[in-house]
N, C-alpha and C positions, 0 to 999 in steps of 0.2 A: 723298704726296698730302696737301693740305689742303682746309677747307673755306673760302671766302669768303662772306660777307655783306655786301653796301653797307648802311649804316643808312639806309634815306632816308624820312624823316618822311611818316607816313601811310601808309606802305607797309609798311614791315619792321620799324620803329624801335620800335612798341611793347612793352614789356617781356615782355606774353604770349606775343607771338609771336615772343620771342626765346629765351624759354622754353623752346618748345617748338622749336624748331631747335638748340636746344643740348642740351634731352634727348634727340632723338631722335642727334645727333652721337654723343654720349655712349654711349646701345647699339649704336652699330657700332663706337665702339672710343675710351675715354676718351684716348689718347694721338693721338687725330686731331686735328690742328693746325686753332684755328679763327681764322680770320685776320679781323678785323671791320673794315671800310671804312668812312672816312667819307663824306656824300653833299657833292656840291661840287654847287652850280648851275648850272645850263647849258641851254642849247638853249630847247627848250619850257618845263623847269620853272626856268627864270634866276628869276622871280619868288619859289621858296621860299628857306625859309632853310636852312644848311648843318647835318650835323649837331653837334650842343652834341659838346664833348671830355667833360661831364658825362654823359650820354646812353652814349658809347663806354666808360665808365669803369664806368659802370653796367651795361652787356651785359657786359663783359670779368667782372664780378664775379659773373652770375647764370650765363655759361658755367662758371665754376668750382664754383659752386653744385652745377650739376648733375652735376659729375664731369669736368669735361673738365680735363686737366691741363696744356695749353700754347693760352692764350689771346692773344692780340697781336693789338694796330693800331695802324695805322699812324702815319703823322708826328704825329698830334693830341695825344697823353700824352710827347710826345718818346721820349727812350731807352730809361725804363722800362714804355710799350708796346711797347716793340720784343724787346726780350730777352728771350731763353730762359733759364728759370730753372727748378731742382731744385724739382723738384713736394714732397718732401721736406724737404729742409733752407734752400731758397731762397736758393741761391747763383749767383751772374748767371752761366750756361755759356757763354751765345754774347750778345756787346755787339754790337747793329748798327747801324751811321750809316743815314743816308736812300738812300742806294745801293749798299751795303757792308758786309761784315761786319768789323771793326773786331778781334774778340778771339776765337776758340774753347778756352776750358777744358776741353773733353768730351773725358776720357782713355778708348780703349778701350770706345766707348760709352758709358760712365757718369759720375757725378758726381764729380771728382775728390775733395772733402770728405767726402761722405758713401757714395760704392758705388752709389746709385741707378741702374739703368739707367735712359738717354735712350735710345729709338727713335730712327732716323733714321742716313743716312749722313754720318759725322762726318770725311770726309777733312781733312786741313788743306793748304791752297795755299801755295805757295813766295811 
């Protein structure tokens, strides 16, 4: 299971209130995956603007603040929002493209480098 968040300005996007979705993330379980969205315009709100990559870079950094240990979003930071890295010694585990997981390192559930365990189902596909 993870958590998603759209950013979408005036709505969710403020740092308090990201704050506080990432602290409360964080007491059910800092290994819960928080997956942060950017907002694309459309429909009714076509008129705002999208959210800044500055913005997502900025929530990815106060989710960790608060203890969450696998923050990611999407296409906006490229690669290195996308990958799963050792909360520990921060060694890229799993590289993902834009539809694809591209590399998984996680031996055994944990960090090959350092022994850390990763949660999560780490099968690898032929």
């Amino acid at each position: 299971m993870e958590a998603s968040t759209p950013l979408i300005p005036g709505t969710s996007a403020a740092p308090g209130q990201l704050r506080a979705i990432a602290r409360r993330l964080a007491a059910l379980d800092p290994d819960l995956p928080w997956h942060l969205l950017r907002f694309t315009p459309d429909f009714r709100m076509a008129g705002e603007d999208p959210t800044a990559p500055e913005a997502l870079a900025e929530a990815r950094r106060v989710g960790e603040e608060e203890g969450l240990r696998f923050v990611y979003v999407e296409r906006a930071l490229g690669p290195a929002g996308r990958d799963t890295r050792c909360p520990r010694c921060g060694l890229a585990l799993v590289r993902r493209g834009i539809w694809e997981t591209l590399e998984n390192a996680v031996a055994a559930g944990a960090c090959p480098s350092c022994g850390t365990p990763v949660p999560g189902r780490w099968g690898r596909s032929a």
